[in-house]
C-alpha positions as CSV (number, residue, x, y, z in Angstrom):
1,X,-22.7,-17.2,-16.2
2,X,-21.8,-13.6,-16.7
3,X,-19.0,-13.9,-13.7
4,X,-17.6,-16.7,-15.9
5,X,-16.9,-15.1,-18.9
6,X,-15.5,-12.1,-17.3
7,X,-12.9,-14.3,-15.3
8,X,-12.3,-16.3,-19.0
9,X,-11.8,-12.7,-20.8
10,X,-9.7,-11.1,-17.5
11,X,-7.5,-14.5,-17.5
12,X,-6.8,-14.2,-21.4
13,X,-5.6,-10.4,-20.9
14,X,-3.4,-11.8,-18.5
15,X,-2.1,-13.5,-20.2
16,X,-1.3,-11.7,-23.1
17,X,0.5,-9.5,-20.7
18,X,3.3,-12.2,-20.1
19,X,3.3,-13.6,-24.0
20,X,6.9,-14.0,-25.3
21,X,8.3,-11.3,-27.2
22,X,10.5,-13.8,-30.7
23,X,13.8,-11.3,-30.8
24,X,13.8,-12.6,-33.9
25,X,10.2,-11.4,-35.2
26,X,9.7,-8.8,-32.6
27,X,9.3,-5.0,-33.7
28,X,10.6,-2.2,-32.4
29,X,7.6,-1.6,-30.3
30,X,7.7,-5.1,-29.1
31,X,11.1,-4.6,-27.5
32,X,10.4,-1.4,-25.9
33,X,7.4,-3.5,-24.5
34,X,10.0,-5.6,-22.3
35,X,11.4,-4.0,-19.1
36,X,14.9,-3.4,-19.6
37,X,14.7,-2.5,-23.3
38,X,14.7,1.3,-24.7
39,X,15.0,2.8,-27.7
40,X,18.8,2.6,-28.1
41,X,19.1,-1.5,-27.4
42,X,15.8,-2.5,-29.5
43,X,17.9,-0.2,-32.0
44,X,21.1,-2.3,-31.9
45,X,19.1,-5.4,-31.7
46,X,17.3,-4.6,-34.9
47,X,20.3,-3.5,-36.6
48,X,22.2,-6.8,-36.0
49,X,19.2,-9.1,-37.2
50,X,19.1,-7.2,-40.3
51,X,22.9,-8.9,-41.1
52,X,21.3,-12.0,-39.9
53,X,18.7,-13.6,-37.5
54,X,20.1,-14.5,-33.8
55,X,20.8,-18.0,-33.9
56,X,20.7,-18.9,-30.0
57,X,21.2,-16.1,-26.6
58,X,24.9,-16.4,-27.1
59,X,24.8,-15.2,-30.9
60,X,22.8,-12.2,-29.3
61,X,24.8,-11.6,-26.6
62,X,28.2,-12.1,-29.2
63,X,26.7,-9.1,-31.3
64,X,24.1,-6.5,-29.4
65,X,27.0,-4.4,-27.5
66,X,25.7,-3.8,-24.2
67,X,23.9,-7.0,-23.8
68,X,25.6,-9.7,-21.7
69,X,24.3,-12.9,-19.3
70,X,23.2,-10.7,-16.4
71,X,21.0,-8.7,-18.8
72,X,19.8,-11.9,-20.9
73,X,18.8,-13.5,-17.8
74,X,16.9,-10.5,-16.8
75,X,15.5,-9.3,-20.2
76,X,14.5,-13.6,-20.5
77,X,12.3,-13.7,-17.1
78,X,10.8,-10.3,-19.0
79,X,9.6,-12.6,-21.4
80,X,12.2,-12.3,-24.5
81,X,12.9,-15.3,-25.8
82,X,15.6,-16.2,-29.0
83,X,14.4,-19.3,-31.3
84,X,11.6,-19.4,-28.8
85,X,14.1,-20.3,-25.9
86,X,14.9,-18.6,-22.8
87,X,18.1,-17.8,-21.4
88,X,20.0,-20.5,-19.6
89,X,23.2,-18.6,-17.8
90,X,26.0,-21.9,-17.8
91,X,27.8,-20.4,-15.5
92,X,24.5,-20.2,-12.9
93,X,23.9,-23.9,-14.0
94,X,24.5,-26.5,-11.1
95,X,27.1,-28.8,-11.8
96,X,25.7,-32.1,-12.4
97,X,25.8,-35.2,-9.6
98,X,26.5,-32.4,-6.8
């Protein structure tokens, strides 16, 4: 019985270690939190949803300087996620009936 709950509680720390991080609700320490993310891009991201929240990853990608689909595909399999979506690169995308 003990081992159980000990494997329930080390399986929910787990997986709070890979919870999404909203860009749009996240704080500064939330963003440091992904790997890829300092100080001086959670800065510019917080700056640019004060104008406005990020409507989709291109609108982020459109207005953080610094942030384009290389690092959004990265900074999404980190976890970051914009209207609760991850990153889809089109250009990565397979073509349909090929």
């Amino acid at each position: 019985m003990l081992k159980k709950m000990l494997a329930v509680v080390a399986l929910l720390c787990a997986a709070t270690c890979f919870a999404a991080v909203e860009v749009n609700q996240a704080n500064a320490a939330d963003l440091d939190g992904i790997k890829g993310i300092g100080p001086s891009l959670s800065g510019k991201i917080l700056d640019e949803r004060k104008k406005s929240a990020f409507k989709d990853w291109n609108d982020l990608i459109a207005r953080v300087k610094g942030l384009g689909r290389k690092n959004a595909a990265r900074l999404s399999a980190q976890g970051l996620t914009v209207n609760g979506a991850d990153y889809k690169d089109p250009i990565a995308a397979p073509v349909a009936g090929k």
